[in-house]
Every structure is written in structure tokens, then in C-alpha cells.
N, C-alpha and C positions, 0 to 999 in steps of 0.2 A: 504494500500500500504506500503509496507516495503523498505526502503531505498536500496540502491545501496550496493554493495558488495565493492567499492572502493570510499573515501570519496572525491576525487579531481579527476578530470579528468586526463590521463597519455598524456604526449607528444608522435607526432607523428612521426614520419622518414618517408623519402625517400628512404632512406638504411642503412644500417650499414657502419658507416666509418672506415676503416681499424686503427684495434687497438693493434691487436697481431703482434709478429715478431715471423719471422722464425729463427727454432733451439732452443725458449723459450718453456719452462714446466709452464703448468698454472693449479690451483687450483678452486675450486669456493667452497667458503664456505658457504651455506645458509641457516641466521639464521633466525627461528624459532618462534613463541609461545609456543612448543612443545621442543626446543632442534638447536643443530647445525649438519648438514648435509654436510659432506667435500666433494665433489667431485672432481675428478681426471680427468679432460680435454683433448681429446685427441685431441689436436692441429697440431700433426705432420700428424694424419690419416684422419681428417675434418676440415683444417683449418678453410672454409668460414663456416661453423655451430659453430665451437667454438671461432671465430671472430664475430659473433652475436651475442649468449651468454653474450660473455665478452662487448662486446661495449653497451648491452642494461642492463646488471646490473652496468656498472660504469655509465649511465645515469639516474641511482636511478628507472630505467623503472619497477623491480620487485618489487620495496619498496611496502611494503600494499599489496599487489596482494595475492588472496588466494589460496589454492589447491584447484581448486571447482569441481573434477568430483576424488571420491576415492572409488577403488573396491576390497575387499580385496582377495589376494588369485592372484593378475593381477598387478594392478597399481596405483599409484597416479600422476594427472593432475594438473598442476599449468601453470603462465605464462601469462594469459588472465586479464589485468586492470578491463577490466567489470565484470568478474568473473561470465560469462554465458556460456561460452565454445566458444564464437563469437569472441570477442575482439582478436587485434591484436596490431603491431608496426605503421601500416599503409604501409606496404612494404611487399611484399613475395619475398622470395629467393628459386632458384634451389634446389633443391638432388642434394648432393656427393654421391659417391661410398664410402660403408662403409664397415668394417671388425665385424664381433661378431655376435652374438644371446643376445634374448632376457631374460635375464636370471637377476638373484636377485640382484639389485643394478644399474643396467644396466640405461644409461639414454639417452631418443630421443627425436626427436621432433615430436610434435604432428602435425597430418596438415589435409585439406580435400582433399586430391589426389593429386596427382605427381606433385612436385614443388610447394607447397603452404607452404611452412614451411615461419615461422614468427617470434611470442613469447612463443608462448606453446611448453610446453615440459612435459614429463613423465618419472617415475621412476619406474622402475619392483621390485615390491612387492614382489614375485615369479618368479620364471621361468613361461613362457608363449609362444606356440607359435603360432607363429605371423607369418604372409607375409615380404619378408623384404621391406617395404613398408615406415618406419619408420628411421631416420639417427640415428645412434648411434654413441655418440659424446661424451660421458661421461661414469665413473664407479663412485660409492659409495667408499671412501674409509673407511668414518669413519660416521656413524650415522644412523647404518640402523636400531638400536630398535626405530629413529625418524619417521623414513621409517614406522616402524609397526604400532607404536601407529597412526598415520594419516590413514594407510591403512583398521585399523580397529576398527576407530570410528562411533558411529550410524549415519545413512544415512536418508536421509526423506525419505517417500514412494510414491514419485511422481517420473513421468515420469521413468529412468531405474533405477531410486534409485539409483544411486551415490553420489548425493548433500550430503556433510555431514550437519549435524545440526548446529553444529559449526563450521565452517569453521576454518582451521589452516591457520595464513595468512604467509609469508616471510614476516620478517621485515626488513630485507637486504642481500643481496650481496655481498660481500667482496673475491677478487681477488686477486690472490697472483703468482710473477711471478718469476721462477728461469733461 
């Protein structure tokens, strides 16, 4: 039996407590094993998706959390404490209505059907298309060879073969608000 993909168990929510203001520009920068990843938050077009975001990474909720589902050529998956594709906040939230395609930098959340979004989220590797099924809340501004090297690191040969071997974990969050 091989240990958990997360060494301490993550707290749970009810919801995300309102943490953005309206008419702020907000960042997320997350950093890495691999590197730092700047992302560019689109708060004016998905407030309550990048009001979760922001409220469950200043809760240290992504600290340790790995990318555990990466396909090159499509996407990298993060956001899940258990790091089985399962894990959540303990809370799902609505779909917004969103603006963009799925294209190279691009970031959404990940969910199992309409209105289950939570703590997962993905990063387009590639352009990809896709249903728009997915909230698109975010763009890459800065660290997308971070982007590559996770997208296309060796994978195990189980189940769809995304698991990577080594898992890249987030080792934090850091939010920056103008």
C-alpha cells in the first residue's frame, strides 16, 4: 500500500466566503516543484469562480495538492487534496456564464456535470476543443514552459494513463490584488 498523495488531511467549507471586491484585478501565482505559474484572474467576467479560487488558496487549501491527472497535447489537472481526481472543498458551486475557448494557457474548472465545480481546476496545455461545459476563469500569463514540463512528464500505464509518476505538487498560492 503506498501512502496518500496528501500528507495531512485539507479542511472542509460550506462555501467560499466572499473574499474578492468588485473593480479589483487579481493574480494567482502558483508555485511549483517545477517552477512558478502566474495566472491572470478574470474576476470582472467570473466573479463567484475566481472568489473560490482566491478564498480556497489564501486558506493554504492548495498547499501540497498535486497535479494528478496530466495529458499532454490537452491539459493539466490539479486542485483535489486527495489527489484521486475525487477530493473536493466539501461544497459545490453553480456555473457562471463565461467568455473564451479553450485554448493554450486557458484555465477552468474541472467538475462532474453542470454545477459541481469545487477545487479542481485545469490548465490547456494546447488548444483543445471542448463543450463549453467547463468555467473559464483564468489565462497563463507567465509560466507556460511550467505548463509543458508537467504536461509532459511520464505517466503510469494504469487506468487512462494520466497519473504522472511523479507527481508535480503546488506548494502555494500566492495572490496579488490591484
Amino acid at each position: 500500500m503506498s501512502p496518500s498523495p496528501t500528507s495531512s488531511p485539507k479542511l472542509q467549507f460550506e462555501k467560499a466566503e466572499q473574499v474578492i471586491k468588485k473593480g479589483k484585478k487579481y493574480k494567482a501565482t502558483l508555485k511549483t516543484d517545477l517552477g512558478d505559474i502566474t495566472i491572470e484572474l478574470f474576476a470582472d467576467k467570473t466573479p463567484t469562480t475566481v472568489n473560490n479560487f482566491v478564498f480556497l488558496s489564501q486558506q493554504g487549501f492548495y498547499d501540497d495538492v498535486i497535479f494528478h491527472r496530466t495529458i499532454p497535447g490537452f491539459m493539466i489537472q490539479g486542485g483535489d487534496p486527495t489527489g484521486t481526481g475525487m477530493g473536493g472543498p466539501g461544497y459545490k458551486f453553480a456555473d457562471e456564464k463565461f467568455e473564451g475557448e479553450y485554448t493554450r494557457g486557458t484555465v477552468a474548472m474541472a467538475n462532474a456535470g453542470a454545477n459541481t465545480n469545487g477545487s479542481q481546476f485545469f490548465i490547456m496545455h494546447e488548444d483543445y476543443a471542448l463543450p463549453k461545459n467547463y468555467v473559464i476563469f483564468g489565462k497563463v500569463e507567465a509560466g507556460l514552459e511550467v505548463v509543458d514540463q508537467i504536461a509532459t512528464a511520464p505517466t503510469q500505464k494504469t487506468g487512462e494513463g494520466s497519473r504522472p509518476i511523479t507527481p508535480v505538487k503546488i506548494k502555494s498560492i500566492e495572490i496579488s490584488e490591484k
